[in-house]
N, C-alpha and C positions, 0 to 999 in steps of 0.2 A: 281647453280640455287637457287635463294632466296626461303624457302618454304613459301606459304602463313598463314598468321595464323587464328587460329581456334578458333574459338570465343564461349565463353558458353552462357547459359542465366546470370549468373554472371555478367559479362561484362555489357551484356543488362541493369541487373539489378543497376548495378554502373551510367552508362550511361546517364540515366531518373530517378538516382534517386525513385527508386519502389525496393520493396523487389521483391527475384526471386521467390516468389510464385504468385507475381501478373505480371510476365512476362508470365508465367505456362497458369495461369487464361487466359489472352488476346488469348493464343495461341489454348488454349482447349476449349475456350468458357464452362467453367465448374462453374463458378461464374460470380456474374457481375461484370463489372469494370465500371467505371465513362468514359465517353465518351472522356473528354478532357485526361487522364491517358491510354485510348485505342490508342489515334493517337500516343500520343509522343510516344509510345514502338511499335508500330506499324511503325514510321520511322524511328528507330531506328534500328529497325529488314533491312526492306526495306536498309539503308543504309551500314550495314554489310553483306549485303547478306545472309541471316541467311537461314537454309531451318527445316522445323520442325522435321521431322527426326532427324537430329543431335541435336539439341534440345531436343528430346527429349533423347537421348543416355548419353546427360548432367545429367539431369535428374535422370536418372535410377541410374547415379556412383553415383552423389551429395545425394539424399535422405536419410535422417538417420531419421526420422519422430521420432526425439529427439531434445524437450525441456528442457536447462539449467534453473537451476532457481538458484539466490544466495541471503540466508536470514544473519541473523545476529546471531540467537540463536531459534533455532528450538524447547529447550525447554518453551519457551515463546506462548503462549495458543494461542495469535494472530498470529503470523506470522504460527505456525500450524493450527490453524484455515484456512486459504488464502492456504497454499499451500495443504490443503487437498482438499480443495472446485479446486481448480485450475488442481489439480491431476485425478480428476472424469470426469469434462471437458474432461482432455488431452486423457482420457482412451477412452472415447466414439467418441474422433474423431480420432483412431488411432494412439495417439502418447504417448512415454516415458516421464517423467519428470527424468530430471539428476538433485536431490538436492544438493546444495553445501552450507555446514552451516560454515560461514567466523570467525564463533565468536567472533562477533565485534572489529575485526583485520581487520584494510585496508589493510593491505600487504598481506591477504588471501582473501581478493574481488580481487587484483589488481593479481594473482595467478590464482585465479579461472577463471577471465574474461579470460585469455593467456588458460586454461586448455580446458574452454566449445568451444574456438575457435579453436582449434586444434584435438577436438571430432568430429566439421563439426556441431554442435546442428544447428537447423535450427532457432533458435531467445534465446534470453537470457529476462528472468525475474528478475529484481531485487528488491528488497527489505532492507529498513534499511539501517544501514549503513551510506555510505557518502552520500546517496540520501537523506537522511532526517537532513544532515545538512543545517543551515538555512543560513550559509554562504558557495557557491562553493568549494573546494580546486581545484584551476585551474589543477594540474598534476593531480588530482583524474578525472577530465574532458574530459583531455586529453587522458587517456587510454579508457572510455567510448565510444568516438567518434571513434577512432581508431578502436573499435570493431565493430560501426554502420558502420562504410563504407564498413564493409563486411555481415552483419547478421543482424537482425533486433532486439531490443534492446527495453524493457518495462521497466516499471516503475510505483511500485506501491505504493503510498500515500506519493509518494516524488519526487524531480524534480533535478538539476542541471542547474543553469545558462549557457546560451548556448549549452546547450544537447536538443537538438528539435526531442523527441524522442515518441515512444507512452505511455500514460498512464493513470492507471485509478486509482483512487480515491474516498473516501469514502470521504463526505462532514464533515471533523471534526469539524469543527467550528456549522454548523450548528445541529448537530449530540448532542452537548452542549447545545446550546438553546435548543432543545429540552425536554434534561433534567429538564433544569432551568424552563422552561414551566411547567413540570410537578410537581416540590415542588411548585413552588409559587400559582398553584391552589389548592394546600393544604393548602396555608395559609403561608409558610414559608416565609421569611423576610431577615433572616439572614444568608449568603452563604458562606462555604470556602469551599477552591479548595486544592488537597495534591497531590502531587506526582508532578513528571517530571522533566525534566533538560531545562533548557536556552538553545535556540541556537537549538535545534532539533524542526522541525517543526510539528509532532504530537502535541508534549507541546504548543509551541506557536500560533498556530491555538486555539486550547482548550482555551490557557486563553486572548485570544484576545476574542473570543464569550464570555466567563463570563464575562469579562469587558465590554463589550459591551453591555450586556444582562442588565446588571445592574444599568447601564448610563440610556440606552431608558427608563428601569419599575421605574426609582427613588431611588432604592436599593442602600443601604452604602457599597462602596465598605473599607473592611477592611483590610489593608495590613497583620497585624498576625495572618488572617484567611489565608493565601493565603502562602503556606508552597511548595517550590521547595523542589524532596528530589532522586527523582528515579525513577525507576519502577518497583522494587523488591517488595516481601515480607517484606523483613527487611526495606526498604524506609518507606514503609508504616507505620509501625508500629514507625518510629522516626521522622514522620511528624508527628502521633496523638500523640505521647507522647508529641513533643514540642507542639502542638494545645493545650494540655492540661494543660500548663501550665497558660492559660491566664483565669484572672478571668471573663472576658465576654465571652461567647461562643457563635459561629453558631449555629443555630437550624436544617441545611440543611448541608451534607457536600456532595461535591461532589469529588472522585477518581479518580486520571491519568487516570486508568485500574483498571482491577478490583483484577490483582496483591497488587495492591497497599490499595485497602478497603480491602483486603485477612488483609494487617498486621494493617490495623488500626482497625478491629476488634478483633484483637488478641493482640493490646495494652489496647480494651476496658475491656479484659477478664483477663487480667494481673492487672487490675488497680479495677475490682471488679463492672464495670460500667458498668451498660445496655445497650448493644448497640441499644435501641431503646430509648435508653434519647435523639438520633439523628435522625433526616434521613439521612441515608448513601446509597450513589449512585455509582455503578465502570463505566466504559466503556471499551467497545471491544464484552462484551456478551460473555464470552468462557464456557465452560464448568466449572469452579472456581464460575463463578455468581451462577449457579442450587446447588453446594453443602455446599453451606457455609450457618452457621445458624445465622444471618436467611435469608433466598435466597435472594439476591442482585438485587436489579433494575439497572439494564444496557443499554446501547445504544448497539446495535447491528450494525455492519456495511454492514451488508448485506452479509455476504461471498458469498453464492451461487452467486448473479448477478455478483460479484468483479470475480468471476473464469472463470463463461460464458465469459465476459466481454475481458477477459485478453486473453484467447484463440482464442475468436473472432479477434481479433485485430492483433495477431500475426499470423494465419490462414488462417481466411476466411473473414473477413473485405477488401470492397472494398479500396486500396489509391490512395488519391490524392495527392497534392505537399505539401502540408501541413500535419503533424504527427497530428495525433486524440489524444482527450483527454477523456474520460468519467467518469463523476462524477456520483458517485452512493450516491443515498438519504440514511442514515441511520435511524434505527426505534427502536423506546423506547420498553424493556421487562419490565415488572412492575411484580415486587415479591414482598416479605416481607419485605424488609429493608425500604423501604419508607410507611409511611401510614399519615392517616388523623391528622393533627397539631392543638391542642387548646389552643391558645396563653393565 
């Protein structure tokens, strides 16, 4: 005799396309779900015969109310920043974060993604890495997607070509003007940008708004103000040394991060030069902006909403057929490194 087979919410969840916490949802009436996302699992149920009991017996095996998260370099003020704020979230709604720091090794994202799926984590967070390349690597996609067709799968301030997965984002481009908003009602004129690498989309978000920025107010854009270099310490510090080679200089500079004004302030102090001969501006807001002298005016990306956010989504966010995206507004700290300009 053939035995008949036994279907989880899994399946359900594969089925209609819905993570199995929004099959859960539909069944317990414990959140809302979107009406048109209630039928399709709701015949889908009807068409397997489901009965909630067994359902829920799925349930009870599968729960591991643990979040995977994979960053790039955990010693980096930003990506600890997000996965602290993301960590407090998970605490208050019952769940574990499993961090996995890849160290900017793909073949330890591509490791970790096999690890967190074989844990049973109940959605994976990623960060860095190949997500914030500006060009896909199609195999790096392909293990991504492999992972969504079983677990649910974020993404934060990065994307992947044909990955249609959830994520949320800090508005970096706009996050920039901001900035630029704030030296030029000082008065400044004259703008250069330090840090970052080509080809990663934090950088080229950033200096698509500066050029941009610069375009709309009239502002010269200068290419040997405008210094690709990293996002170290040491970047920093061999962006403003070569800045300072030129006998024109910015009156405004603005930092990848604030890594990065960390070492061009520490080339200003090696060269004997006041670091308020400038305006110097970092981004990301970490904890490096408050101690450095003299405190650093930064863009903040909002961690707190970026955590709520990223939780929500993976949790307790109603879906639909379409993967959500949410863009979180960032907002200017204004300390001591920037002040009033009298040309």
């Amino acid at each position: 005799m053939v035995q008949k087979k036994t279907f989880t919410i899994y399946d359900i969840a594969a089925a209609t396309n819905v993570s199995p916490a929004t099959v859960s949802r539909v069944l317990n009436g414990n959140y809302p779900v979107s009406k048109k996302t209630k039928e399709k699992v709701l015949a889908k149920i009807q068409e397997y015969n489901f009965k909630p009991n067994s359902i829920a017996r799925s349930l009870s095996r599968k729960e591991t109310k643990m979040i995977g998260m994979i960053l790039p370099d955990i010693t980096n003020p930003f990506f600890s920043s997000v996965f602290i704020e993301i960590e407090k979230e998970a605490q208050k709604k019952g769940y574990t974060i499993f961090l996995c720091n890849s160290m900017n090794d793909p073949e330890m994202e591509s490791l970790y993604l096999k690890v967190l799926y074989e844990r049973q984590v109940e959605g994976i967070i990623m960060m860095g890495g190949r997500i914030n390349k500006t060009g896909t690597v199609r195999e790096e996609a392909e293990e991504v997607l492999e992972v969504m067709n079983k677990i649910p799968v974020l993404m934060i301030n990065g994307y992947m070509e044909g990955v249609d997965c959830y994520k949320v984002r800090s508005d970096e481009k706009k996050g920039l003007k901001i900035m630029l908003d704030h030296l030029a009602e000082l008065g400044h004129k004259n703008f250069g940008l330090l840090g970052g690498t080509q080809g990663i989309t934090a950088t080229d978000q950033k200096v698509q708004g500066f050029i941009q920025f610069l375009d709309e107010h009239g502002f010269h854009y200068n290419p040997d103000w405008h210094i690709y270099s990293g996002f170290s310490v040491e970047s920093g510090q061999e962006a403003m040394e070569k800045l300072l080679r030129n006998e024109d200089l910015p009156t405004a500079i603005i930092c990848i991060n604030d890594m990065v004004a960390s070492g061009a302030l520490k080339e200003c102090g090696l060269q004997a030069l006041d670091p308020h001969h400038f305006a110097l501006a970092g981004y990301d807001d970490t904890f490096v902006a408050s101690i450095l002298t003299p405190s650093l005016t930064s863009i903040n990306h909002n961690y707190k909403k970026m955590g709520q956010a990223a939780m929500d989504l993976l949790i307790e966010t109603v879906e639909d057929d379409e993967r959500t995206e949410i863009v979180i507004d960032p907002f200017l700290t204004i300390r001591n490194s920037t002040k009033l300009y009298i040309p």
